[in-house]
PDBQT receptor file of N, H, CA, C and O in Angstrom, charges set to zero:
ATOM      1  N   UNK A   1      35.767-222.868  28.590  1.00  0.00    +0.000 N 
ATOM      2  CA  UNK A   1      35.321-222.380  27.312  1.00  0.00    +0.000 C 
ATOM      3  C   UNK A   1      35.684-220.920  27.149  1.00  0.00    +0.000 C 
ATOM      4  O   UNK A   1      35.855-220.284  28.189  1.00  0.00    +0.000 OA
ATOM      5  N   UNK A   2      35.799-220.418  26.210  1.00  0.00    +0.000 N 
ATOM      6  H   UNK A   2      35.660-220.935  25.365  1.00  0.00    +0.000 HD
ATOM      7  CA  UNK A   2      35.495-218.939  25.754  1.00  0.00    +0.000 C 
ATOM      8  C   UNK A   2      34.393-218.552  24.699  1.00  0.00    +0.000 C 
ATOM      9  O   UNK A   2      33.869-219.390  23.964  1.00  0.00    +0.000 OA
ATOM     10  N   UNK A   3      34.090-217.230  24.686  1.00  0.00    +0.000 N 
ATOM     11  H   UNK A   3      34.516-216.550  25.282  1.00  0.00    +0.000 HD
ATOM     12  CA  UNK A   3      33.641-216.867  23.954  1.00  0.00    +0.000 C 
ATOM     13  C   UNK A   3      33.975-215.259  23.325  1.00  0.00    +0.000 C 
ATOM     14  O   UNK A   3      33.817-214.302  24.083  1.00  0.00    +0.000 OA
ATOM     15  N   UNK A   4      34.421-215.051  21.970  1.00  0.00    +0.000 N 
ATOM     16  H   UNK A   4      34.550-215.828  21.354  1.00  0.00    +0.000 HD
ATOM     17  CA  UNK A   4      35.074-214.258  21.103  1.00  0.00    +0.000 C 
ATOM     18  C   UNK A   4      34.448-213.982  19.756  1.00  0.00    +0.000 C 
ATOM     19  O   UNK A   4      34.235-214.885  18.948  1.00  0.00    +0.000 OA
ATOM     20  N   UNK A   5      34.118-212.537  19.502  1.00  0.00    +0.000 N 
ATOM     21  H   UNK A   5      34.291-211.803  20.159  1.00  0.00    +0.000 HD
ATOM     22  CA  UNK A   5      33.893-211.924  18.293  1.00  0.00    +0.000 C 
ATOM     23  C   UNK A   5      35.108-211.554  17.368  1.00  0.00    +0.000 C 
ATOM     24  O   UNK A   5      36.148-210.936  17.596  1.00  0.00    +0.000 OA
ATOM     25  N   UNK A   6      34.675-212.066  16.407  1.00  0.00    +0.000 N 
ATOM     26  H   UNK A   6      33.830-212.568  16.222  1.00  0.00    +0.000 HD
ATOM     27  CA  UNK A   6      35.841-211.739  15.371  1.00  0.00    +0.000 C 
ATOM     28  C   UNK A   6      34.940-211.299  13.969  1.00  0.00    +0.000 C 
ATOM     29  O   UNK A   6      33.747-211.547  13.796  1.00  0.00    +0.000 OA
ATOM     30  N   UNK A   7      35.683-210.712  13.201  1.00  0.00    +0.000 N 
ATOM     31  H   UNK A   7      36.652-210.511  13.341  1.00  0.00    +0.000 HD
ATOM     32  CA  UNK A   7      35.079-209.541  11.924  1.00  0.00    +0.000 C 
ATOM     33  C   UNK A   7      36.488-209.904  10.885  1.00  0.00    +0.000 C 
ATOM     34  O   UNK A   7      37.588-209.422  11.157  1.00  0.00    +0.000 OA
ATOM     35  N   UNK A   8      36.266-210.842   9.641  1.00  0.00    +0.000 N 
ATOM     36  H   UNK A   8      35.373-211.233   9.421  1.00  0.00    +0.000 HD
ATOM     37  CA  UNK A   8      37.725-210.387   8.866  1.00  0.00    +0.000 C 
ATOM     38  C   UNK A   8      38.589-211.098   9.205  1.00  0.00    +0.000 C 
ATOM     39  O   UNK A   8      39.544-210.906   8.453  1.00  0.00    +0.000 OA
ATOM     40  N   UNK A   9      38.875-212.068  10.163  1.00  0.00    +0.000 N 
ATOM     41  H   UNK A   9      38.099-212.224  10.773  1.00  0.00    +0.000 HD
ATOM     42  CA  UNK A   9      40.120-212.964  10.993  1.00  0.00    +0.000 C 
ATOM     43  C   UNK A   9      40.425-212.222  12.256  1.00  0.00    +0.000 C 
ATOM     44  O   UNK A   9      41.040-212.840  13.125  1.00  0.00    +0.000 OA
ATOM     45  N   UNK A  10      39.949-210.514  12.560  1.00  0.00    +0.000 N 
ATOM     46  H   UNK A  10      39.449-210.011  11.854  1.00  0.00    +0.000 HD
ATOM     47  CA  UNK A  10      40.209-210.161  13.608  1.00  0.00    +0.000 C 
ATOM     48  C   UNK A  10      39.805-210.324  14.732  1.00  0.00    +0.000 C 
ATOM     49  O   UNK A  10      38.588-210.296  14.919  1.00  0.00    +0.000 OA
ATOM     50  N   UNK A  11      40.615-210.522  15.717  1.00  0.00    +0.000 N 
ATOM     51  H   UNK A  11      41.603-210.545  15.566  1.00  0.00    +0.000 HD
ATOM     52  CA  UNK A  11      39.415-210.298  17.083  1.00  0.00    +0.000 C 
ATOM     53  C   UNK A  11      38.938-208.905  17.348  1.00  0.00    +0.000 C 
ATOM     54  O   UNK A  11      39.564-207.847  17.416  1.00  0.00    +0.000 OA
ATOM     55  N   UNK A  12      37.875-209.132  17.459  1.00  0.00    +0.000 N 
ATOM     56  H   UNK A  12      37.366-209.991  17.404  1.00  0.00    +0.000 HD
ATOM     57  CA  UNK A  12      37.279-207.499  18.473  1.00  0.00    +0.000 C 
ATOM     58  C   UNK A  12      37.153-208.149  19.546  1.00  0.00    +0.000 C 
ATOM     59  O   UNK A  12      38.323-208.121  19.926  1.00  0.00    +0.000 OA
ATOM     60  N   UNK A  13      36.652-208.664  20.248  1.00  0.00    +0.000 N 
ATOM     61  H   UNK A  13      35.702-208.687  19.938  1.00  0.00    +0.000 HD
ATOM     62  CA  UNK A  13      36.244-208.644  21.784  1.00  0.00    +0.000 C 
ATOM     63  C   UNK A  13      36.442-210.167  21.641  1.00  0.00    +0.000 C 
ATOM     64  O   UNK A  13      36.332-210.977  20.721  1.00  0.00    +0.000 OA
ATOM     65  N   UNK A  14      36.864-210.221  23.261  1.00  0.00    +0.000 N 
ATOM     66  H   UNK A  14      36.953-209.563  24.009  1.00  0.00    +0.000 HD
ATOM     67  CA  UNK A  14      36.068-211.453  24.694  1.00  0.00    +0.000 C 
ATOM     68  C   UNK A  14      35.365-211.131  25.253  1.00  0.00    +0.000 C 
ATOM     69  O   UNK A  14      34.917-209.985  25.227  1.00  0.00    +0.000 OA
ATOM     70  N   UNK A  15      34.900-212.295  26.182  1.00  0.00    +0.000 N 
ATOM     71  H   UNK A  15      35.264-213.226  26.204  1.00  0.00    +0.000 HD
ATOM     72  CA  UNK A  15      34.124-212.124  27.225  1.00  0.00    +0.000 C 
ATOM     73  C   UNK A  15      35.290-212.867  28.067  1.00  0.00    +0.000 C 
ATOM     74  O   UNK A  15      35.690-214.008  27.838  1.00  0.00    +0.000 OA
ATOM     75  N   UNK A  16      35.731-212.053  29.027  1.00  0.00    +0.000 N 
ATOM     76  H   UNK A  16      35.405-211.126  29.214  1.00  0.00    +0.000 HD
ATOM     77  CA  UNK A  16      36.367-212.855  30.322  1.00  0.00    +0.000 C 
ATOM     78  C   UNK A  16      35.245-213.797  30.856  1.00  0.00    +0.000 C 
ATOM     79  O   UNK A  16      34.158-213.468  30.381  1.00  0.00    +0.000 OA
ATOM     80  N   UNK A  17      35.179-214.770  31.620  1.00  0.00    +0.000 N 
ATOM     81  H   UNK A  17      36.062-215.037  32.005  1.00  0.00    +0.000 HD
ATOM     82  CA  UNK A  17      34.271-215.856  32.099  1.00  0.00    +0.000 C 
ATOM     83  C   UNK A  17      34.261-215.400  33.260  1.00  0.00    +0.000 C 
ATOM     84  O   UNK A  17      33.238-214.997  33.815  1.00  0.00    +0.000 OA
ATOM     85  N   UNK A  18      35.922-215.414  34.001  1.00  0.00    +0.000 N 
ATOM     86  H   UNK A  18      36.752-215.742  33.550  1.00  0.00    +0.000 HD
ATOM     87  CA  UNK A  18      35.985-215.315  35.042  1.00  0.00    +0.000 C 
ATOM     88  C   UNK A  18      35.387-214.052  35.731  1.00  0.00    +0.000 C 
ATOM     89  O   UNK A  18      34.895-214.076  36.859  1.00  0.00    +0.000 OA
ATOM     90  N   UNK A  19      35.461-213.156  35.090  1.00  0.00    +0.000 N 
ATOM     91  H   UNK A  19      35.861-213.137  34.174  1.00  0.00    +0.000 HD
ATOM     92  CA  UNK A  19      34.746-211.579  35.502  1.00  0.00    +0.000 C 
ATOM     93  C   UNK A  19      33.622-211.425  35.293  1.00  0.00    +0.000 C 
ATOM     94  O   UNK A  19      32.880-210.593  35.815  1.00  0.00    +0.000 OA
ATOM     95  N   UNK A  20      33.322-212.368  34.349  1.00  0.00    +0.000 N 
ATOM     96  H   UNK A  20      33.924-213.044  33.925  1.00  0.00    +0.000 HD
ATOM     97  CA  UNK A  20      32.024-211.909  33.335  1.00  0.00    +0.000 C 
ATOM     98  C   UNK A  20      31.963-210.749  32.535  1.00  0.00    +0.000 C 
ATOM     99  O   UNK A  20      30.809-210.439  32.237  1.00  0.00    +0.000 OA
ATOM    100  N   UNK A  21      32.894-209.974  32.072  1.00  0.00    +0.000 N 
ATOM    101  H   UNK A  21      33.831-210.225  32.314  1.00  0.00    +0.000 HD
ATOM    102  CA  UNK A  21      32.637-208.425  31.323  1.00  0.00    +0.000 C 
ATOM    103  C   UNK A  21      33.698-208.882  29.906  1.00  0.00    +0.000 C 
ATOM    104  O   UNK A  21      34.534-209.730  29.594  1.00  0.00    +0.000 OA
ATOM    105  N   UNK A  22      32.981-207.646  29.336  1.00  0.00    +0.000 N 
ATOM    106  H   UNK A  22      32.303-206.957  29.590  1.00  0.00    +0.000 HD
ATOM    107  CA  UNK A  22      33.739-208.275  27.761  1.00  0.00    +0.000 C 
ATOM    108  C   UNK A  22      34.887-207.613  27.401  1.00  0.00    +0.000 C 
ATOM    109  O   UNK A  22      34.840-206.475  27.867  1.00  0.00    +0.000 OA
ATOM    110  N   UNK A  23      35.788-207.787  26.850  1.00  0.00    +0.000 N 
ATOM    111  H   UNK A  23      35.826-208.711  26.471  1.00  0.00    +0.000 HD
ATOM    112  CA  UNK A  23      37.137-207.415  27.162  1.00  0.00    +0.000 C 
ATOM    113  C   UNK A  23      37.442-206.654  25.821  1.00  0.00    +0.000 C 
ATOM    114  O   UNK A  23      37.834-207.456  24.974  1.00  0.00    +0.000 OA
ATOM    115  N   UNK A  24      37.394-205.510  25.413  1.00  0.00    +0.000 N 
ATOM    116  H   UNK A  24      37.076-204.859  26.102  1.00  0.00    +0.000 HD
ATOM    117  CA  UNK A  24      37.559-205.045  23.625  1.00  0.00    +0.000 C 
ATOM    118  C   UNK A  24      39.298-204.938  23.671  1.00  0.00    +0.000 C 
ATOM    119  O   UNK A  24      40.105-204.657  24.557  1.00  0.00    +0.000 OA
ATOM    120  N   UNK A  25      39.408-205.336  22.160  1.00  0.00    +0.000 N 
ATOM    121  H   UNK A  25      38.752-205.564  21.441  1.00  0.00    +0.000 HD
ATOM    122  CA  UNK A  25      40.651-205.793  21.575  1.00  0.00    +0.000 C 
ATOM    123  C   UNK A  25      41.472-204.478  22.060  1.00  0.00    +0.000 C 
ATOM    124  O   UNK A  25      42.471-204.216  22.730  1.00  0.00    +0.000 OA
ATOM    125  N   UNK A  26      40.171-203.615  21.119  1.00  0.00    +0.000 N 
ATOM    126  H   UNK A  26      39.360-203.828  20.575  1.00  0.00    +0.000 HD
ATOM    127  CA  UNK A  26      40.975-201.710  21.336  1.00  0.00    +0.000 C 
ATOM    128  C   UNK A  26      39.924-201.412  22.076  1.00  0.00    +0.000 C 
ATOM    129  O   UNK A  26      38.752-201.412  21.700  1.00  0.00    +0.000 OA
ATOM    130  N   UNK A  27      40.388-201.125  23.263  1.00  0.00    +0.000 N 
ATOM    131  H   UNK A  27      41.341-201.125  23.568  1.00  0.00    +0.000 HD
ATOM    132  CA  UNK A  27      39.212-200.018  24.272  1.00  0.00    +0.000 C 
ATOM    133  C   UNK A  27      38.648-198.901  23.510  1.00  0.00    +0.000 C 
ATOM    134  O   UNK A  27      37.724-198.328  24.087  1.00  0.00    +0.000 OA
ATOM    135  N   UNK A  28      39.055-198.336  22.072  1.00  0.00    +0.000 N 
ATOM    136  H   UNK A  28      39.806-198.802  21.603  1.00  0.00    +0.000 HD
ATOM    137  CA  UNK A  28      37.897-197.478  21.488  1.00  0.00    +0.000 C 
ATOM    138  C   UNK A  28      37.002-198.155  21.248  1.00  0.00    +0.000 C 
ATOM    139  O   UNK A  28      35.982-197.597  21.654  1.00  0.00    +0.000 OA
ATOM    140  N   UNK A  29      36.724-199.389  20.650  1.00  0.00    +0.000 N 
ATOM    141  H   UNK A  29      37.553-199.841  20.320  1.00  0.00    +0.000 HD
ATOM    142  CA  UNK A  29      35.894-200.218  19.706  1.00  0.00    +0.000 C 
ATOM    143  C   UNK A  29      34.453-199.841  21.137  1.00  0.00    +0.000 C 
ATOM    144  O   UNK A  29      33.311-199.571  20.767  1.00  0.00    +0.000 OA
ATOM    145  N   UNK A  30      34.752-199.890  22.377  1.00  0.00    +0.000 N 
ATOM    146  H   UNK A  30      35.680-200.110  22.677  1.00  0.00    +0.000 HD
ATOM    147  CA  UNK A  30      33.563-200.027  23.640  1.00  0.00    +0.000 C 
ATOM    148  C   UNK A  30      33.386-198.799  23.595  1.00  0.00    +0.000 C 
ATOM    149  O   UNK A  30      32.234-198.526  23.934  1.00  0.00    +0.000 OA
ATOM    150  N   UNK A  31      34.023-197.869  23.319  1.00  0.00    +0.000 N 
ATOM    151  H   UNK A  31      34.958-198.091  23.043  1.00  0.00    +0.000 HD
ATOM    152  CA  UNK A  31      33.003-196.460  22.786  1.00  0.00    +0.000 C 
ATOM    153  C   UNK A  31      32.254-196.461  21.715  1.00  0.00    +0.000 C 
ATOM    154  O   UNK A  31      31.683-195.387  21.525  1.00  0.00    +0.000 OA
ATOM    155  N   UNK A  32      32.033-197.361  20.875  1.00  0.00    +0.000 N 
ATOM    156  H   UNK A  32      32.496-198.234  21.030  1.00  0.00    +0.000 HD
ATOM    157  CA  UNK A  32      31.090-197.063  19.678  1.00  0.00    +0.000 C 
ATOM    158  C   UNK A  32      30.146-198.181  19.714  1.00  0.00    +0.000 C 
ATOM    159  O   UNK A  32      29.113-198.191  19.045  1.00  0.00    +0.000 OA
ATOM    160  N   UNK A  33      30.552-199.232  20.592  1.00  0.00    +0.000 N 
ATOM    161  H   UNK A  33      31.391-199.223  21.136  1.00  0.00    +0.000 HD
ATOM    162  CA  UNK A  33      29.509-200.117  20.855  1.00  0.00    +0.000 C 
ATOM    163  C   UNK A  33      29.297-200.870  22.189  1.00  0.00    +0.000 C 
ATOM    164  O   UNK A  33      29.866-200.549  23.233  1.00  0.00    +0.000 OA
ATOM    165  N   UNK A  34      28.623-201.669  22.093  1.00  0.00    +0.000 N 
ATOM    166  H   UNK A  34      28.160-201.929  21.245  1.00  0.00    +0.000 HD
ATOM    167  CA  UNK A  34      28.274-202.333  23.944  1.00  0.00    +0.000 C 
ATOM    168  C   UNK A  34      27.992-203.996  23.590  1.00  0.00    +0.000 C 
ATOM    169  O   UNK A  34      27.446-204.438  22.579  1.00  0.00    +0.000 OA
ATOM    170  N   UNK A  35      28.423-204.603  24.502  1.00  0.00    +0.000 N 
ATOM    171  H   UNK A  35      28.867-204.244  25.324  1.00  0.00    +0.000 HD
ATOM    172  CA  UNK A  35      28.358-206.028  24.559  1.00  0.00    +0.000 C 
ATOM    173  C   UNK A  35      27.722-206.698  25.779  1.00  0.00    +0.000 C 
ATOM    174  O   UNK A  35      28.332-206.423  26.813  1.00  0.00    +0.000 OA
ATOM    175  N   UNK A  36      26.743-207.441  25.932  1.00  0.00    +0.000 N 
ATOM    176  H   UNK A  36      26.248-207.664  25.092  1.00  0.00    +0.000 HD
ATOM    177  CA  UNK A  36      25.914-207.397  27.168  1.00  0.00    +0.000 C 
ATOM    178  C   UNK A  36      27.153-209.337  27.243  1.00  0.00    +0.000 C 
ATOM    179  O   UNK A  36      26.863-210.195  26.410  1.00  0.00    +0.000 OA
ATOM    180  N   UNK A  37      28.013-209.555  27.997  1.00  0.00    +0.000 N 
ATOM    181  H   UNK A  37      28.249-208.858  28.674  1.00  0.00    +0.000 HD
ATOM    182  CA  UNK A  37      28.505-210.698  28.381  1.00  0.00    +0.000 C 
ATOM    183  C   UNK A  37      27.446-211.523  29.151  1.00  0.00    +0.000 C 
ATOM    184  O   UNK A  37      28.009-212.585  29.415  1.00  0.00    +0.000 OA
ATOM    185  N   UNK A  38      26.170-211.549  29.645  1.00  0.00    +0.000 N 
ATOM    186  H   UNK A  38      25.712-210.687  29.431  1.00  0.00    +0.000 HD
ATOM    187  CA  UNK A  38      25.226-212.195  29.774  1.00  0.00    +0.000 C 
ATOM    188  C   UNK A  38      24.750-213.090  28.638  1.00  0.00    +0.000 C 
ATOM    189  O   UNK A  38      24.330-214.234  28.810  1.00  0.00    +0.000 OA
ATOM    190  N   UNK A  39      24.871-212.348  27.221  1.00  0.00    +0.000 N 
ATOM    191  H   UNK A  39      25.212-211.418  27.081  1.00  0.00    +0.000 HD
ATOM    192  CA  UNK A  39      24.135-213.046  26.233  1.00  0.00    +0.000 C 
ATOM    193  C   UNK A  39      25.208-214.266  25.988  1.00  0.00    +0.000 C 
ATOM    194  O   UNK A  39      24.798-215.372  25.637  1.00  0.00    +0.000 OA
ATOM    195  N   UNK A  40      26.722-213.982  26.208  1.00  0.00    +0.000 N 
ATOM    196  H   UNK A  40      27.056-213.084  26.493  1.00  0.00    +0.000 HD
ATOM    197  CA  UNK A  40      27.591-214.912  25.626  1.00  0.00    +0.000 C 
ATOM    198  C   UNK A  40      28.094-216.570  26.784  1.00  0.00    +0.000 C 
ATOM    199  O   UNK A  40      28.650-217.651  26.591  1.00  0.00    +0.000 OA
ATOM    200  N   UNK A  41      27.413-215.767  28.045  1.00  0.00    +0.000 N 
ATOM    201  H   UNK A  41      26.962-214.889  28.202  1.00  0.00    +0.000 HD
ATOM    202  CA  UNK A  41      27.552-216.961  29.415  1.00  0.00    +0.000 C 
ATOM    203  C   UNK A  41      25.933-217.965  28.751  1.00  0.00    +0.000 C 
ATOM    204  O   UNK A  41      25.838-219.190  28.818  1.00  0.00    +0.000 OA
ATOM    205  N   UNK A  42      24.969-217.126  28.224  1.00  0.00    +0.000 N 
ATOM    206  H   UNK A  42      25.047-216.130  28.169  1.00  0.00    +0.000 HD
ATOM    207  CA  UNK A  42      23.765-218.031  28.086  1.00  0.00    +0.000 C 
ATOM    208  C   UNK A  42      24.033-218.998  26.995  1.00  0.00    +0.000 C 
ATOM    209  O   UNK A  42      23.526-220.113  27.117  1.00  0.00    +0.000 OA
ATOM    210  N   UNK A  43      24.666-218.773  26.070  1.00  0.00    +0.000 N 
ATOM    211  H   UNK A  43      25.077-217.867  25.971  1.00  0.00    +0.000 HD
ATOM    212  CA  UNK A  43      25.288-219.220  25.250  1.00  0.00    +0.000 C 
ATOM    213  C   UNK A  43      25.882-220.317  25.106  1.00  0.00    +0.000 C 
ATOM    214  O   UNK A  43      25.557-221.197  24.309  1.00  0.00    +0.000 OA
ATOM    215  N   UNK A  44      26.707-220.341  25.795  1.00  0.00    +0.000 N 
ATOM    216  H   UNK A  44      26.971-219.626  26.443  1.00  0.00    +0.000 HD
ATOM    217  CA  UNK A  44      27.848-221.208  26.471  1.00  0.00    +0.000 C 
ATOM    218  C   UNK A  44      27.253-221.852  27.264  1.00  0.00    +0.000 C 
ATOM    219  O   UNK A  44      27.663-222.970  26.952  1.00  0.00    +0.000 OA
ATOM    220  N   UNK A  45      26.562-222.013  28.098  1.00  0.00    +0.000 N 
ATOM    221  H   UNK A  45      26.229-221.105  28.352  1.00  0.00    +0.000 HD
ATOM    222  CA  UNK A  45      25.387-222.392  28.833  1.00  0.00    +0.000 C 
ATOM    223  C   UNK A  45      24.299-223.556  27.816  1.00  0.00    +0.000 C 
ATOM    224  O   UNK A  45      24.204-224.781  27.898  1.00  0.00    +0.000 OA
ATOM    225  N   UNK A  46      23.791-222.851  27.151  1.00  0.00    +0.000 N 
ATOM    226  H   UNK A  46      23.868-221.856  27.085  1.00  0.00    +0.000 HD
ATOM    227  CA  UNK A  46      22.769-223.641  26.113  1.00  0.00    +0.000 C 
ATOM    228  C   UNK A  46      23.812-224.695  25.377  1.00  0.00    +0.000 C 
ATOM    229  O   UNK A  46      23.564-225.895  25.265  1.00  0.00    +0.000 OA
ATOM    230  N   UNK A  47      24.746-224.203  25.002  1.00  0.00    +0.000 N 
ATOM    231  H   UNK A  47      24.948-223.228  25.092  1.00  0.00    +0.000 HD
ATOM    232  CA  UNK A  47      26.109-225.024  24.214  1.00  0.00    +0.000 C 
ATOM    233  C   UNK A  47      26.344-226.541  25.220  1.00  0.00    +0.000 C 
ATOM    234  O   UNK A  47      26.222-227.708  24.845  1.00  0.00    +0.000 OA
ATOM    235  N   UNK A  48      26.630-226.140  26.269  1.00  0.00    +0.000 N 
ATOM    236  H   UNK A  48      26.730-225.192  26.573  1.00  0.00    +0.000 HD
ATOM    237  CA  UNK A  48      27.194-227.542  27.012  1.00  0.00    +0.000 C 
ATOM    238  C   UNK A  48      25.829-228.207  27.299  1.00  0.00    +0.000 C 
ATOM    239  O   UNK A  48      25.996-229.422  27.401  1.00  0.00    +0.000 OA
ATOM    240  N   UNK A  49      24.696-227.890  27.446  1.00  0.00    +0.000 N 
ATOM    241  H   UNK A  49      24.560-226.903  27.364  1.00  0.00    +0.000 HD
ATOM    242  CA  UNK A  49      23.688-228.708  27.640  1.00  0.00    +0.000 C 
ATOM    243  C   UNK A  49      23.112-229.022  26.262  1.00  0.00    +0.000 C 
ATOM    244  O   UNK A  49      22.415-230.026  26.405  1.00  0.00    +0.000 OA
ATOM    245  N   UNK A  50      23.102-228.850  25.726  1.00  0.00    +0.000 N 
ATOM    246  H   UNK A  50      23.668-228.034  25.610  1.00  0.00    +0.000 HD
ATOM    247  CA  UNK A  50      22.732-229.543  24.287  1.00  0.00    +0.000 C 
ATOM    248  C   UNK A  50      23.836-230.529  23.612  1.00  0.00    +0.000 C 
ATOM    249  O   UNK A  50      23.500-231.571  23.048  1.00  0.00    +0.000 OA
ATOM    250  N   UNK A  51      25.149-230.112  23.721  1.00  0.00    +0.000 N 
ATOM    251  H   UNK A  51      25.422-229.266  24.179  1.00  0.00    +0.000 HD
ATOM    252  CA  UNK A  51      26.531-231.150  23.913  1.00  0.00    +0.000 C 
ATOM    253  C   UNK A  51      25.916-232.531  24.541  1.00  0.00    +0.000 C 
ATOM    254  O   UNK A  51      25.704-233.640  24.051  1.00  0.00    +0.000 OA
ATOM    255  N   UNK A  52      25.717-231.947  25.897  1.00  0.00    +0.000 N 
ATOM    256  H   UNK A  52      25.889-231.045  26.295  1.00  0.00    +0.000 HD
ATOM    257  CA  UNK A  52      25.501-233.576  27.077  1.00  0.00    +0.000 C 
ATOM    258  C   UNK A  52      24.327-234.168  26.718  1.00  0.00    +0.000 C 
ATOM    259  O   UNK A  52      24.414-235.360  27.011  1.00  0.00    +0.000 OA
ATOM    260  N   UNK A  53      23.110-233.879  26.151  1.00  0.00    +0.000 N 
ATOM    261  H   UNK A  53      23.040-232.910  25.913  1.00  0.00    +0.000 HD
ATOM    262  CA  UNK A  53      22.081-234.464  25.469  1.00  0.00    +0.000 C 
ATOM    263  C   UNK A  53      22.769-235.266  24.113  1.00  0.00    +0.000 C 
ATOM    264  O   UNK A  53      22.372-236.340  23.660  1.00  0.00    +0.000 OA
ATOM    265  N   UNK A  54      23.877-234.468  23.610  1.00  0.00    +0.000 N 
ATOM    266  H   UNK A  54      24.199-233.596  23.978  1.00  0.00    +0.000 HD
ATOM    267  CA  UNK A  54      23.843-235.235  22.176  1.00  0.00    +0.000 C 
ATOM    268  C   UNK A  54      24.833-236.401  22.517  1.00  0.00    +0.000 C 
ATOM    269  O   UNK A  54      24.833-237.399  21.796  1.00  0.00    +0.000 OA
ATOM    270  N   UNK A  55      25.618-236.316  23.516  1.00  0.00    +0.000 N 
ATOM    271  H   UNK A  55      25.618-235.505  24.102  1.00  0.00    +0.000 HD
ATOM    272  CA  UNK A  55      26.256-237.294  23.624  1.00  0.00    +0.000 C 
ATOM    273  C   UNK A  55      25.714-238.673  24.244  1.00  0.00    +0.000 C 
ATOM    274  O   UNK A  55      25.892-239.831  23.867  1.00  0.00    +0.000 OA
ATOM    275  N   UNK A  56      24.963-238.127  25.368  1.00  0.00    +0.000 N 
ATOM    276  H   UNK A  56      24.818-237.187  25.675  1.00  0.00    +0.000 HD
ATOM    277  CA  UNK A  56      23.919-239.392  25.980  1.00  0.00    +0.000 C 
ATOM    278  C   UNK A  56      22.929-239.768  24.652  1.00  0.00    +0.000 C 
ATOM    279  O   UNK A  56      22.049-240.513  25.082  1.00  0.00    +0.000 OA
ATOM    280  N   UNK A  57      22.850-239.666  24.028  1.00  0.00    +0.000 N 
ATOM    281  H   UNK A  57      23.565-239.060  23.679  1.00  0.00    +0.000 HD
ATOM    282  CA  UNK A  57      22.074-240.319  22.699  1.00  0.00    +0.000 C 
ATOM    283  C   UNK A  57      22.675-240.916  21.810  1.00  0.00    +0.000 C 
ATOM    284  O   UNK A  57      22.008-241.800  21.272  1.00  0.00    +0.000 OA
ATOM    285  N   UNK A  58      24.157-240.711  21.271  1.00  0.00    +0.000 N 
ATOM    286  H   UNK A  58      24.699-239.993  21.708  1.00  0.00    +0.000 HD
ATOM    287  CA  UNK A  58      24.945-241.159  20.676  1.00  0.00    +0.000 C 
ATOM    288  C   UNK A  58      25.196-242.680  20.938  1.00  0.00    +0.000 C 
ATOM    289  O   UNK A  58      25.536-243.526  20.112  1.00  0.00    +0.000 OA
ATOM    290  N   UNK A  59      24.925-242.854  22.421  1.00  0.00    +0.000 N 
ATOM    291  H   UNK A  59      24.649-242.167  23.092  1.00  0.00    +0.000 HD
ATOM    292  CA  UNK A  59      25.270-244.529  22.418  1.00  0.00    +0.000 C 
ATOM    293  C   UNK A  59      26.790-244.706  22.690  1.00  0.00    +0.000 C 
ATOM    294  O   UNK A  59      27.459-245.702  22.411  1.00  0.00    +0.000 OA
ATOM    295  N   UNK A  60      27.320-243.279  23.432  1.00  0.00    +0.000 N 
ATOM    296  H   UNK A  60      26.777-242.471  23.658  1.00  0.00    +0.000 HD
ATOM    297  CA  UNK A  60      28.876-243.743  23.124  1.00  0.00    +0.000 C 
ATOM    298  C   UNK A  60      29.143-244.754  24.452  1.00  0.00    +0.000 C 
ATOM    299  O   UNK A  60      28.597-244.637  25.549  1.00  0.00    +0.000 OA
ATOM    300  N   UNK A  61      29.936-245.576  24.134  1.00  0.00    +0.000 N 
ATOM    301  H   UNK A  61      30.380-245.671  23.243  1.00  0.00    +0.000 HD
ATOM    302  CA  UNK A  61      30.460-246.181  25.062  1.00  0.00    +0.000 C 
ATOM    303  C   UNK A  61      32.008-246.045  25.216  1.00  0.00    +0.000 C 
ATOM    304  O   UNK A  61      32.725-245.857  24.234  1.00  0.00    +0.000 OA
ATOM    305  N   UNK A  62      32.529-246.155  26.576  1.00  0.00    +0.000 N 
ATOM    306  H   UNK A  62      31.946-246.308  27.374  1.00  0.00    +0.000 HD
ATOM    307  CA  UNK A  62      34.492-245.372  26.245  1.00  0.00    +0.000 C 
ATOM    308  C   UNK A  62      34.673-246.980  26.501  1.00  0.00    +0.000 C 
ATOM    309  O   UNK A  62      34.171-247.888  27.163  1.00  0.00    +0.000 OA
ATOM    310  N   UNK A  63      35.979-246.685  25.307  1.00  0.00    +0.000 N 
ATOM    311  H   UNK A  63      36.387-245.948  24.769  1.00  0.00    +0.000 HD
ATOM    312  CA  UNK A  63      37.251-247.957  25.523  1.00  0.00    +0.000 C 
ATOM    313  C   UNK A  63      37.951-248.515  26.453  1.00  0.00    +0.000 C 
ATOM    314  O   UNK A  63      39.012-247.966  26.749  1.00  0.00    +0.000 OA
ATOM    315  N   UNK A  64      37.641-249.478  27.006  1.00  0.00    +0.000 N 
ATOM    316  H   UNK A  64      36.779-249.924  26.766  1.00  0.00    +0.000 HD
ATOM    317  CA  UNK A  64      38.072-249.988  28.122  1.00  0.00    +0.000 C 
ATOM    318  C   UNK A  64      39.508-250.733  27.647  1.00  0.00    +0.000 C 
ATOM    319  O   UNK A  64      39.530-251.648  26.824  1.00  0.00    +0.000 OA
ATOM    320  N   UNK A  65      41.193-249.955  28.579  1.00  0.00    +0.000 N 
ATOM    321  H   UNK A  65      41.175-249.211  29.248  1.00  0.00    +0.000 HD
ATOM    322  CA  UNK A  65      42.030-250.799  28.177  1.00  0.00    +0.000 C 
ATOM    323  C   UNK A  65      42.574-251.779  28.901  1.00  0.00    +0.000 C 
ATOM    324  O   UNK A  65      43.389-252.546  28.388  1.00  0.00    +0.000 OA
TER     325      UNK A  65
C-alpha cells in the first residue's frame, strides 16, 4: 500500500512504509509543516482490517476453474 497527500492534483508528501518517515515532494514544504507517518501506518492498518471484515461478510466465494 501507500499512503500520499495531494492539494490541487499535486503531490506534497509520502509516507515511505518501508522507513516509516514521510517523504516531502519539496524538502521546503517540511519546514513549514510536520507529518507524524504514525497517523498514516494506523490508517492503513484500520483500512486492511475493515477490508477483511467486509469481505468475509460479502459471501464471496472464488471461481473454481
Amino acid at each position: 500500500g501507500q499512503y500520499t497527500h495531494e492539494f490541487d492534483g499535486d503531490e506534497l508528501f509520502y509516507v515511505d512504509l518501508g522507513k516509516k518517515e514521510t517523504v516531502w515532494r519539496l524538502p521546503m514544504f517540511g519546514e513549514f509543516t510536520s507529518f507524524d507517518p504514525q497517523g498514516a501506518l494506523s490508517k492503513i492498518a484500520k483500512a486492511k482490517h475493515t477490508l477483511d471484515i467486509m469481505i468475509k461478510r460479502s459471501n464471496f466465494t472464488p471461481v473454481i476453474n
